[in-house]
mmCIF file of the C-alpha atoms, coordinates in Angstrom:
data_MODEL
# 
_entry.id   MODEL 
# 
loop_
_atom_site.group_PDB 
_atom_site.id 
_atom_site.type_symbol 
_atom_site.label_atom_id 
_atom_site.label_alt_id 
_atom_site.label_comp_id 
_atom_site.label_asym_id 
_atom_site.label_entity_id 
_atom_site.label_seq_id 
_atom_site.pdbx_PDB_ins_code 
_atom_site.Cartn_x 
_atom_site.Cartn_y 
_atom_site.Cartn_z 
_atom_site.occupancy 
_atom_site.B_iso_or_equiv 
_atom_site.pdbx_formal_charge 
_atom_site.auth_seq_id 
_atom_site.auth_comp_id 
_atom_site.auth_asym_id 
_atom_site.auth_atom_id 
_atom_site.pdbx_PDB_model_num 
ATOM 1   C CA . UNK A 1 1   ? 4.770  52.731 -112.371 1.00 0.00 ? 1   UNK A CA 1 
ATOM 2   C CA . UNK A 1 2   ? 7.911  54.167 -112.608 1.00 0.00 ? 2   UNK A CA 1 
ATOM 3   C CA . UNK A 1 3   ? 7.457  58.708 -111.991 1.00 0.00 ? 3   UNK A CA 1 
ATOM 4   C CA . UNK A 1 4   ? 10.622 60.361 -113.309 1.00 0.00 ? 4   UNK A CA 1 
ATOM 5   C CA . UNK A 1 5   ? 11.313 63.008 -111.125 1.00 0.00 ? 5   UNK A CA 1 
ATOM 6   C CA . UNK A 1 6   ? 15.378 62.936 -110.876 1.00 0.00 ? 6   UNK A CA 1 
ATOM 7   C CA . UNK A 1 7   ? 17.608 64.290 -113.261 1.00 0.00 ? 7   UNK A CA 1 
ATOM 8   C CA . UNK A 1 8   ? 15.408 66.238 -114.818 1.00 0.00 ? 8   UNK A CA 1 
ATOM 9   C CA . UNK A 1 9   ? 17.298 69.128 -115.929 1.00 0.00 ? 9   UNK A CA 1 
ATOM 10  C CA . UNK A 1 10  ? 19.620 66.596 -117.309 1.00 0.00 ? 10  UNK A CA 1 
ATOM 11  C CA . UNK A 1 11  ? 16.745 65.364 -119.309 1.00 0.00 ? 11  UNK A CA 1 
ATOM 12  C CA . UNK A 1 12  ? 15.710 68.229 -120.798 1.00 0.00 ? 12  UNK A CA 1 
ATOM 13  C CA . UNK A 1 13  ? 19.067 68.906 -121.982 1.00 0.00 ? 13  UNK A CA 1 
ATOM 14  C CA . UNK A 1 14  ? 19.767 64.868 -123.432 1.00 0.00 ? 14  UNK A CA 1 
ATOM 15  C CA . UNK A 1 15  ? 16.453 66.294 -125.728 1.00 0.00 ? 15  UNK A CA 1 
ATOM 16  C CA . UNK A 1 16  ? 17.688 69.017 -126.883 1.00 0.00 ? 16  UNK A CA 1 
ATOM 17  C CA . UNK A 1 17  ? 14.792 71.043 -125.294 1.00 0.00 ? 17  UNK A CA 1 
ATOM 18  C CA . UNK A 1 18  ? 15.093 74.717 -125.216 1.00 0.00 ? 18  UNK A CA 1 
ATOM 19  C CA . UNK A 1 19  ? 14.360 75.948 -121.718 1.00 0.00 ? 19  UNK A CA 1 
ATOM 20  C CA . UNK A 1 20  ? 11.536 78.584 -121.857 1.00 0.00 ? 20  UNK A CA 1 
ATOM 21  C CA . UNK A 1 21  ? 11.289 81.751 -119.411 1.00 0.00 ? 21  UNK A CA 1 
ATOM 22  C CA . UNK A 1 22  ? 7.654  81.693 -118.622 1.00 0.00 ? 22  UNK A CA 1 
ATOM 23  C CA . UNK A 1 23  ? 7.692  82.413 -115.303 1.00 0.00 ? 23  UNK A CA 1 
ATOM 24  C CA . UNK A 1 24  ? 9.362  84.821 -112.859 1.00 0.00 ? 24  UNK A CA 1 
ATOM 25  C CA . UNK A 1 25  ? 8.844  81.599 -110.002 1.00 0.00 ? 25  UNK A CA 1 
ATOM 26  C CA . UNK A 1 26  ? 11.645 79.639 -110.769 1.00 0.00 ? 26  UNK A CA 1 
ATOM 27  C CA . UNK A 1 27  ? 9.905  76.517 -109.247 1.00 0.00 ? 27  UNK A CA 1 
ATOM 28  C CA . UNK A 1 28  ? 7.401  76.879 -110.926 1.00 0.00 ? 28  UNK A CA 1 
ATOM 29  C CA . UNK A 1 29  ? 9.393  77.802 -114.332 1.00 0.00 ? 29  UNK A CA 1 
ATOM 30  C CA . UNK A 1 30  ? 11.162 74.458 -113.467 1.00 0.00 ? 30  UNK A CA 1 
ATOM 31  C CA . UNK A 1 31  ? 7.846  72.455 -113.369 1.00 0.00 ? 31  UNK A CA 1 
ATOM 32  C CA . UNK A 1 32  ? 6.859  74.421 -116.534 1.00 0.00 ? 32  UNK A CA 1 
ATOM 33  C CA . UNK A 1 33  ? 9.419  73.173 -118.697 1.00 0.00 ? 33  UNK A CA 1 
ATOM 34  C CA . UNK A 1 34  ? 9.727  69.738 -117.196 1.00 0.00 ? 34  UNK A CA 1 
ATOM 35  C CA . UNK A 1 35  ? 5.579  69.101 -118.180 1.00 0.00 ? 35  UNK A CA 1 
ATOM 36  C CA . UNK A 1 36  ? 6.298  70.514 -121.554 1.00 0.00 ? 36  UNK A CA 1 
ATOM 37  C CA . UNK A 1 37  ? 9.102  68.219 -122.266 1.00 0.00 ? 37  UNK A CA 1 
ATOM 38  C CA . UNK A 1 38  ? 6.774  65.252 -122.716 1.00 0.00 ? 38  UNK A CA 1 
ATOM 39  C CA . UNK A 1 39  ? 4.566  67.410 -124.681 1.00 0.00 ? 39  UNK A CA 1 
ATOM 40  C CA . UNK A 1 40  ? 7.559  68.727 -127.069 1.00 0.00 ? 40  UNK A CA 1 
ATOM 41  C CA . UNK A 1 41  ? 9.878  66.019 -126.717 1.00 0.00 ? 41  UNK A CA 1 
ATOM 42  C CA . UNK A 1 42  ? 7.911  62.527 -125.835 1.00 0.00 ? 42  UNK A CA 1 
ATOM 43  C CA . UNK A 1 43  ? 10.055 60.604 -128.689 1.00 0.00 ? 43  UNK A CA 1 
ATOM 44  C CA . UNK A 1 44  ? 13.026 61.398 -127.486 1.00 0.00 ? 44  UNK A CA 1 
ATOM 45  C CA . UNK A 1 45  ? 12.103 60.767 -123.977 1.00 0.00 ? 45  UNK A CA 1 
ATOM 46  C CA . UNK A 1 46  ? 11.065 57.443 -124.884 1.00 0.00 ? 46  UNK A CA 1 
ATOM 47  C CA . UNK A 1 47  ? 14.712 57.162 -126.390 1.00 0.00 ? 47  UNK A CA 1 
ATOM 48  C CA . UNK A 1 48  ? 16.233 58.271 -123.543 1.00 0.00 ? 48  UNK A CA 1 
ATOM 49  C CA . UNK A 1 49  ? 14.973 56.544 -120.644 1.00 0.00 ? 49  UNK A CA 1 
ATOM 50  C CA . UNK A 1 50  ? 14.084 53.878 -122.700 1.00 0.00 ? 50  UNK A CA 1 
ATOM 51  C CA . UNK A 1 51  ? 10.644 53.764 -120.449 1.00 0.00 ? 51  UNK A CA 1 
ATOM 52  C CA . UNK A 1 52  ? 7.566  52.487 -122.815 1.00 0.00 ? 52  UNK A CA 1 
ATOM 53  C CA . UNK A 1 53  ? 5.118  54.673 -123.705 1.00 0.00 ? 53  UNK A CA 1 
ATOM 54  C CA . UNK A 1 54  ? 2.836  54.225 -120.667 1.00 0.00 ? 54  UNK A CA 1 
ATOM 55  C CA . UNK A 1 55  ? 5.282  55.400 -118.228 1.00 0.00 ? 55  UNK A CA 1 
ATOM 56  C CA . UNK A 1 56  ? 5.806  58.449 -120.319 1.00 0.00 ? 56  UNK A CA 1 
ATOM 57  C CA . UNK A 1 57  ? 2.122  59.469 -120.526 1.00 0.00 ? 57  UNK A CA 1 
ATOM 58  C CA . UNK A 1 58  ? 1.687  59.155 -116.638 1.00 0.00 ? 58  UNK A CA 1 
ATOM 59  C CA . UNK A 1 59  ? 4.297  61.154 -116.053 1.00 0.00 ? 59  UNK A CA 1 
ATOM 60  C CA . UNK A 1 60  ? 3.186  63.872 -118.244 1.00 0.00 ? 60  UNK A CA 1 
ATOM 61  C CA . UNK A 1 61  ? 0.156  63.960 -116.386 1.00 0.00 ? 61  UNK A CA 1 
ATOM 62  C CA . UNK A 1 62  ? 2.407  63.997 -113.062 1.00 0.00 ? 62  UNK A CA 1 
ATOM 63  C CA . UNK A 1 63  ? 4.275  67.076 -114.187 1.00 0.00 ? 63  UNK A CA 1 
ATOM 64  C CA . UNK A 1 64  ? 1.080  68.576 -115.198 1.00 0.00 ? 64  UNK A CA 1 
ATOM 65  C CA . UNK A 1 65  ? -0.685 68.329 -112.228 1.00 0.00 ? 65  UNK A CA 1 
ATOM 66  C CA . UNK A 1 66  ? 2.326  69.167 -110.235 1.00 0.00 ? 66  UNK A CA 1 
ATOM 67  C CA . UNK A 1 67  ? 2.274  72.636 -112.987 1.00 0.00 ? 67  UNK A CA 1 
ATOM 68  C CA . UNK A 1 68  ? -1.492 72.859 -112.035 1.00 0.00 ? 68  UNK A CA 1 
ATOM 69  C CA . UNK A 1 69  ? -1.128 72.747 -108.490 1.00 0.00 ? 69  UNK A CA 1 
ATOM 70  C CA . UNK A 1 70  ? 1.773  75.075 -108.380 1.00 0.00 ? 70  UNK A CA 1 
ATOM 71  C CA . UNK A 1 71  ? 0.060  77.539 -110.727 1.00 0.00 ? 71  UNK A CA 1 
ATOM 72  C CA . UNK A 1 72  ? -2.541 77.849 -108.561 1.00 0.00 ? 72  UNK A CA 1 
ATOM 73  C CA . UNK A 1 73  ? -0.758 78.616 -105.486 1.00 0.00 ? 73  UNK A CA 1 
ATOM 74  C CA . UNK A 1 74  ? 1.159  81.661 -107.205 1.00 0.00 ? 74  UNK A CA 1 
ATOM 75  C CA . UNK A 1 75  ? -1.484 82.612 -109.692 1.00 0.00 ? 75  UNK A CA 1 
ATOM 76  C CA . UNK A 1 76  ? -4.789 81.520 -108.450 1.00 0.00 ? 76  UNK A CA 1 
ATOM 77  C CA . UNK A 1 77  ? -7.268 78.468 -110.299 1.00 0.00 ? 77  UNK A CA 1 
ATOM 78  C CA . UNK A 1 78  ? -6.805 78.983 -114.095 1.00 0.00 ? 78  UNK A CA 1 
ATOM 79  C CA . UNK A 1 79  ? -9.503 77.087 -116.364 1.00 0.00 ? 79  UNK A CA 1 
ATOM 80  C CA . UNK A 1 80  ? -7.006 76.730 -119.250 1.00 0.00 ? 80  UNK A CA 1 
ATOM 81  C CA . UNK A 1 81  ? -5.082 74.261 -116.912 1.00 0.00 ? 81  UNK A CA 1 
ATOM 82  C CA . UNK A 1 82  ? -7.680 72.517 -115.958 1.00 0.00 ? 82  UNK A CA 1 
ATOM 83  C CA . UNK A 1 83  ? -8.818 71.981 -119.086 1.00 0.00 ? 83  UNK A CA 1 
ATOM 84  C CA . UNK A 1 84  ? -5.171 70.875 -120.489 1.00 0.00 ? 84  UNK A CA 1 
ATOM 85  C CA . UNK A 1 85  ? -5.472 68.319 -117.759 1.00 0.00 ? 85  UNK A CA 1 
ATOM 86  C CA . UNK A 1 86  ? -9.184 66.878 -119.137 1.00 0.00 ? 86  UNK A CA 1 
ATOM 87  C CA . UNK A 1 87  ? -7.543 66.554 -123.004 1.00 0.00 ? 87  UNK A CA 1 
ATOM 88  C CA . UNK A 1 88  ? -4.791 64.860 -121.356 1.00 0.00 ? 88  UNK A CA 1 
ATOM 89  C CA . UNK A 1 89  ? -7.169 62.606 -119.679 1.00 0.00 ? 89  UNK A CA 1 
ATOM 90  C CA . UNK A 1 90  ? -8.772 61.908 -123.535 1.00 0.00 ? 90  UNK A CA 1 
ATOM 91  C CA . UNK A 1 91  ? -5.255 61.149 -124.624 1.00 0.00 ? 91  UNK A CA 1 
ATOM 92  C CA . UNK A 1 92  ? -4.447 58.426 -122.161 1.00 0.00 ? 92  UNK A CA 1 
ATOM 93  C CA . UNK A 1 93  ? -7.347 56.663 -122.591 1.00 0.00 ? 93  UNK A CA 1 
ATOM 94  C CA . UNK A 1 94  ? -7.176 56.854 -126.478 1.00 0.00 ? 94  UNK A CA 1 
ATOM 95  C CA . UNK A 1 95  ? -3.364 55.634 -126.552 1.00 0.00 ? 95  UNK A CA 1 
ATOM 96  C CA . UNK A 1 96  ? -3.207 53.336 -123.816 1.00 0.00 ? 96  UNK A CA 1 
ATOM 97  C CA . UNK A 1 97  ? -5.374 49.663 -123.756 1.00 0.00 ? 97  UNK A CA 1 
ATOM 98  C CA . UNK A 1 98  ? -6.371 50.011 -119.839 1.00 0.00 ? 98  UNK A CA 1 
ATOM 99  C CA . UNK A 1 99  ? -5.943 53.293 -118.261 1.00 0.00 ? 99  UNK A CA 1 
ATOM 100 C CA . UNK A 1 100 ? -4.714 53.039 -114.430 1.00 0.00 ? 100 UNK A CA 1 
ATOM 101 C CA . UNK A 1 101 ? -7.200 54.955 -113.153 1.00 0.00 ? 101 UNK A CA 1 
ATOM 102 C CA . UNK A 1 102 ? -6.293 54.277 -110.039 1.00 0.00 ? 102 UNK A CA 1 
ATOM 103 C CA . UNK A 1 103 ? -2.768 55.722 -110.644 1.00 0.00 ? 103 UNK A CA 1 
ATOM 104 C CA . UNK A 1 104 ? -4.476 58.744 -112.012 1.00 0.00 ? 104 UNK A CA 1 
ATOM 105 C CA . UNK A 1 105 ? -6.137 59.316 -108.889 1.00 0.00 ? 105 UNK A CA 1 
ATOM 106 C CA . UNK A 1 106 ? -2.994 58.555 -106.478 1.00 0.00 ? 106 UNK A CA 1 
ATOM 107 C CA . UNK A 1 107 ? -1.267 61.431 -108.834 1.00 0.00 ? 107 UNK A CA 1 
ATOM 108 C CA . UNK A 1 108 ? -3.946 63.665 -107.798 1.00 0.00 ? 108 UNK A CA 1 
ATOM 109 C CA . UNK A 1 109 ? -4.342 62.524 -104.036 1.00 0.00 ? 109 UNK A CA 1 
ATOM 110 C CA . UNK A 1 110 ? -0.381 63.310 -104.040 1.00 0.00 ? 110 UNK A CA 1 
ATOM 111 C CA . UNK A 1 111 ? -1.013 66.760 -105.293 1.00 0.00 ? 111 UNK A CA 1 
ATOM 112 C CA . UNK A 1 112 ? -3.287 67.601 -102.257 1.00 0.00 ? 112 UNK A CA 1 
ATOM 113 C CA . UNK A 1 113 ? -0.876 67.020 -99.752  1.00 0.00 ? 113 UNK A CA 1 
# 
């Protein structure tokens, strides 16, 4: 499975996704944006990078557990983002055949380090 984690600024710009000012972290404004693009901008992702559909939906849940674990260090555990990252889990396994559930877990084993 293919995570796309260079070029990512250039991504969101290839969209046409308007970079949003959440945070006053700008790492963690970075990893923001980056997990909303493949919420706001999946199609054109797909377009882009011409990855299928699979590889897009496992790395939104990469950049949202990377937002999840970096939200916590600054801001402390928020429910909310947990409970993004359970609907996500719904969404995968209602859009792909077989989720990788092992992949899943690597992404999260990767986030503990």
């Amino acid at each position: 499975m293919k995570l796309l984690l260079n070029n990512m600024d250039e991504l969101l710009s290839k969209t046409g996704y308007c970079i949003k000012k959440e945070y006053e972290n700008q790492i963690l404004n970075s990893i923001y944006n980056y997990c909303l693009l493949f919420y706001c901008k999946e199609t054109e992702v797909i377009a882009l990078t011409r990855e299928p559909l699979e590889v897009i939906l496992y790395n939104k849940y990469y950049w949202l557990t990377q937002y999840m674990k970096k939200y916590s260090e600054i801001n402390g555990y928020d429910a909310g983002i947990e409970q993004q990252k359970f609907k996500l889990i719904e969404e995968l396994d209602q859009r792909l055949e077989n989720v990788d559930w092992d992949l899943l877990q690597k992404i999260d084993d990767m986030m503990e380090k």
